[in-house]
C-alpha positions as CSV (number, residue, x, y, z in Angstrom):
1,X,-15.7,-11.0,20.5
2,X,-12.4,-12.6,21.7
3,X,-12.0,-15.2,23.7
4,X,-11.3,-13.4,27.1
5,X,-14.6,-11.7,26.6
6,X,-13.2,-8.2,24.9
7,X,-15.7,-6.9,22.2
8,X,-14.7,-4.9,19.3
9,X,-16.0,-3.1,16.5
10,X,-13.5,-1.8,13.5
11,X,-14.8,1.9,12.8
12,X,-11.8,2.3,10.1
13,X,-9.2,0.4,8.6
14,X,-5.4,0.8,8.4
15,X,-2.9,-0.7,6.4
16,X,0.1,-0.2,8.7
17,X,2.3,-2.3,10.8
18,X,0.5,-4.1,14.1
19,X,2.6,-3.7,17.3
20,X,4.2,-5.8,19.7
21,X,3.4,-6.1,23.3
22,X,6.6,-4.5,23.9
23,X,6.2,-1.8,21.7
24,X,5.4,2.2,22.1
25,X,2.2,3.4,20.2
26,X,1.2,6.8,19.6
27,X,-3.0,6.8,19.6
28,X,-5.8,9.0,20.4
29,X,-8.2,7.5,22.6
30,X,-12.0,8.4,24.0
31,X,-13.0,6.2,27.2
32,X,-16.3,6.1,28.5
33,X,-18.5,4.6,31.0
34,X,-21.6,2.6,30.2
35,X,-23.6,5.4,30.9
36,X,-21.9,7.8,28.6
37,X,-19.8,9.5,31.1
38,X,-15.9,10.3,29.7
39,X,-13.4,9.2,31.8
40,X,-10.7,10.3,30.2
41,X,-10.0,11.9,26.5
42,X,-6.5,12.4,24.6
43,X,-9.1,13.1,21.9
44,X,-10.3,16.2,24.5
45,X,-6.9,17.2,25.4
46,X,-5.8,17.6,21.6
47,X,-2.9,15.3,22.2
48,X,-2.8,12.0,21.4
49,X,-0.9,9.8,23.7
50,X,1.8,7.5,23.6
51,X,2.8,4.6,25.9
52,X,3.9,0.8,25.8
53,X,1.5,-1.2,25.0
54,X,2.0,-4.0,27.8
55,X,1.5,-0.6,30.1
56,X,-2.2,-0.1,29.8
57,X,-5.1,-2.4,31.0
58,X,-5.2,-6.0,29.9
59,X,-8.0,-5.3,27.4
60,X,-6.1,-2.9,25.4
61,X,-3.0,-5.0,26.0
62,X,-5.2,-7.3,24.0
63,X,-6.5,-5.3,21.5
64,X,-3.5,-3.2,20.1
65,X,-1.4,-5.9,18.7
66,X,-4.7,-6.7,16.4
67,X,-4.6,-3.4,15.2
68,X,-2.5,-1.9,12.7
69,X,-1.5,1.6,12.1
70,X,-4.4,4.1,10.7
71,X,-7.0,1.5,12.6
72,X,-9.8,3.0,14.5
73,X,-11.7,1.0,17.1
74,X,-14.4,1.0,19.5
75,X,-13.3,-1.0,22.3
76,X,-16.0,-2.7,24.8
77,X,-13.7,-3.7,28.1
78,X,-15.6,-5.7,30.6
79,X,-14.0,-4.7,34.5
80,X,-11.9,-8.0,34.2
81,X,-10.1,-6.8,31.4
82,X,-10.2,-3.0,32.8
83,X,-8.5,-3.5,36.1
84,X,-11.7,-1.9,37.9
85,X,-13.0,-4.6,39.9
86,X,-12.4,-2.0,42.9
87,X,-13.5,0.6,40.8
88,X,-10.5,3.3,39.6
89,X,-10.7,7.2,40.9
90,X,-13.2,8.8,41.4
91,X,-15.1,8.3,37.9
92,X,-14.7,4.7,37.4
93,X,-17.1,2.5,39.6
94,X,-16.5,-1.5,41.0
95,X,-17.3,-3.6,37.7
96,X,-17.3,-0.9,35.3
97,X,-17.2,-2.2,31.7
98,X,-15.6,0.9,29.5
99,X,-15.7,1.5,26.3
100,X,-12.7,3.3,24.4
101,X,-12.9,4.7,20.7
102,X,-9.3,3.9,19.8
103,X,-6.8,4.9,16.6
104,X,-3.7,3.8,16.6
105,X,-1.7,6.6,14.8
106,X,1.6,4.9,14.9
107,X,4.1,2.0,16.2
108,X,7.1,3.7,17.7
């Protein structure tokens, strides 16, 4: 558990380079609610996905430069850390905590 409240657990272990915040990462991802339901999936879509890491939600923001390439996490992001205190679309309720199964494939 970090300070700010995000809990992790390391599934696997890499041995690559972590990235910066103002890095690109390549990663697969798998989000869900509490109650199992998948909000969204690069790990469904057979794509992974990449983006900069200060562009996603404040508790991956936190979690990706801890990681290091060939890492897989599962991510437990309470709403505060999630952005979702107003809840986001239609599958993502006020105060939702998310969890995210997360491999980081590569620092670009």
């Amino acid at each position: 558990v970090t300070e700010s409240g995000l809990q992790y657990r390391v599934i696997k272990s890499g041995d690559g380079k972590s990235p910066k915040p103002t890095d690109q990462v390549t990663t697969h991802y798998h989000g869900k609610l509490i109650d199992g339901n998948v909000f969204d999936s690069s790990v469904n879509r057979g794509t992974p996905a990449t983006f900069p890491v200060n562009g996603v939600i404040q508790g991956w923001q936190e979690a990706l430069p801890m990681m290091k390439e060939g890492d897989k996490w599962e991510l437990f992001v309470p709403y505060r850390l999630a952005q979702s205190k107003d809840g986001a679309g239609a599958g993502i309720m006020p105060h939702a905590t998310r969890t995210v199964e997360v491999e980081l494939i590569s620092v670009n």
